[in-house]
N, C-alpha and C positions, 0 to 999 in steps of 0.2 A: 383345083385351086392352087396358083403358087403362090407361097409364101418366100418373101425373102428372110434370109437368116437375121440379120439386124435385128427388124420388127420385132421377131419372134424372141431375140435375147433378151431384149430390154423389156416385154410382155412378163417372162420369164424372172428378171431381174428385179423389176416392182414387183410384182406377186410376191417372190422369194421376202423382199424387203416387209412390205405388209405383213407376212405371218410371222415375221421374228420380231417386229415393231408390237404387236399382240400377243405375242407370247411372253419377252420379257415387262410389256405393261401390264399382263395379269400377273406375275411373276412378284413386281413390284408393290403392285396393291396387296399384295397377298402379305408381302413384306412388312405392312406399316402399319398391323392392328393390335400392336401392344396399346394397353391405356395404364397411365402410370396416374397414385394419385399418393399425398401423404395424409397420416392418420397418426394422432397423438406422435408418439417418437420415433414413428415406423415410414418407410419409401417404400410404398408396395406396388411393384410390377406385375401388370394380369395379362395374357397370352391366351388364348383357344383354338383347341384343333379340331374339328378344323376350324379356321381361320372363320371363313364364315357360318356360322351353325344352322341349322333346320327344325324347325319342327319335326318333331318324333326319333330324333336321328342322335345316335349318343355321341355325345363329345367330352374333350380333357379340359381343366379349366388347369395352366399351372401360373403359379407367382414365386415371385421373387422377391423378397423382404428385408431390407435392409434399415439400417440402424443409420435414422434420417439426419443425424448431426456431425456421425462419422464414416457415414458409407459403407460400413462393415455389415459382412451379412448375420439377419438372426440367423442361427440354430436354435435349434429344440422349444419353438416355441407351442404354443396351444393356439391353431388355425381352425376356427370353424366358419363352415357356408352355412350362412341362417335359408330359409326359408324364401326360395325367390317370388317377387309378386310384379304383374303387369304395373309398366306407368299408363297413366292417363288415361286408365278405365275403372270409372265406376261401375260399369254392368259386369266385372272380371274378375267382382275382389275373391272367388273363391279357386281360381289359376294360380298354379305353383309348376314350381319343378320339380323334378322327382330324379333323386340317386338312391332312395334308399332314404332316405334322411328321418331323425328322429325329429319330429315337428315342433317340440320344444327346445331342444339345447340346439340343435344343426348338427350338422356331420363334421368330422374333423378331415381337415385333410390333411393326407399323411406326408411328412418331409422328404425329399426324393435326393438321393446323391450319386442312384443310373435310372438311366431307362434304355432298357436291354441291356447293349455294350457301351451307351453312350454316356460319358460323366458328365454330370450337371453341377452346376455354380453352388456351393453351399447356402443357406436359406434359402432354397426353393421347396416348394409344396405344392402336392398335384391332390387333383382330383380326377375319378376317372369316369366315365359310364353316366354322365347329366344327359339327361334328355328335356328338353322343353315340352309339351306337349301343345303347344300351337306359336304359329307365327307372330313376332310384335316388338316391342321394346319393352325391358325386362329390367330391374332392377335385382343385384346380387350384391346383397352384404356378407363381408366378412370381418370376422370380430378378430384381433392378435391379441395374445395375452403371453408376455415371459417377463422377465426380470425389467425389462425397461419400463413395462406398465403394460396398460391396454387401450387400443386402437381399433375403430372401425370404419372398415372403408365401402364404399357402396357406388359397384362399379353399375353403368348402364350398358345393357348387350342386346343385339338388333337378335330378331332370330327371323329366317326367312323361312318364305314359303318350301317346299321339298318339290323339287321340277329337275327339271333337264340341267346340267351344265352345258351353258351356253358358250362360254371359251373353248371347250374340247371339243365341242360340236365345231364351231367354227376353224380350230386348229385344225382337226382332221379332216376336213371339207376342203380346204388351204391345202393341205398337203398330197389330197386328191388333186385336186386342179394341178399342181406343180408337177406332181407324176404324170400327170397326161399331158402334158406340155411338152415332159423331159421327152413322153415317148414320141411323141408327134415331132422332136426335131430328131431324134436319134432316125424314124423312120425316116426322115426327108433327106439326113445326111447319106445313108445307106442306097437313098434312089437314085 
């Protein structure tokens, strides 16, 4: 078969285009899953890593908690994750999450100012090691208590099924084809 070279760059060239056009739109989604809500005197920013979570699969829940009238971050408050319970099932009311948590008071989550070598914003507080134990839409309350007063906020978190990552599959599939493209013209140029 001959190929002309043209064809083949521009084949080359959208392909190339297509897997960077997917890798920074998962990039981006990946980006935009703070949920921010205010509670009594409190601005609480919630974050999960990962990003999207799984059934069975432990994840970080962190927040960022600030002083809703002046922006300023709490310190040293008293943070705890109550007891998480499905929405919109009555057949589930005995589904929770499980970190460990004491069934009556909740777990406190402890105020974080590194993680590793990385400094974090003062008034943040992580959790770490939540697992959901099945897939759904999940309700997570947390209570703040310090000197401003006390606030509860009750964040909703998707938890998905545990499968394949389908972006990476498809990035390195992308990235296969682009490499046998590159080689198929490098071989043609050499002929």
């Amino acid at each position: 078969m001959n190929f002309s070279r043209k064809p083949m760059k521009k084949i080359l060239l959208s392909l190339s285009l297509l897997l960077l056009t997917l890798l920074f739109a998962s990039n981006t989604l990946a980006a935009s899953g703070k949920l921010e809500q205010d509670a009594g005197p409190y601005h609480v920013v919630m974050q999960t890593n990962p990003e999207n979570l799984m059934a069975n699969q432990a994840g970080t829940m962190t927040m960022i908690i600030k002083n809703k009238a002046t922006g300023q971050p709490v310190t040293g408050a008293k943070v705890m994750m109550l007891q998480s319970t499905m929405s919109n099932s009555s057949n589930m009311a005995g589904m929770n999450m499980s970190s460990g948590m004491d069934k009556q008071d909740g777990t406190a989550m402890l105020e974080q100012s590194t993680m590793g070598s990385m400094a974090m914003d003062p008034g943040t507080y992580m959790m770490e090691g939540m697992t959901f134990n099945q897939p759904g839409q999940w309700n997570q309350a947390i209570t703040i208590t310090s000197t401003l007063g006390e606030g509860t906020v009750n964040f909703p978190i998707t938890v998905g099924k545990s499968g394949p990552n389908l972006v990476l599959i498809g990035s390195v599939a992308g990235g296969i084809v682009i490499a046998g493209l590159l080689a198929a013209l490098l071989k043609r140029k050499k002929n």
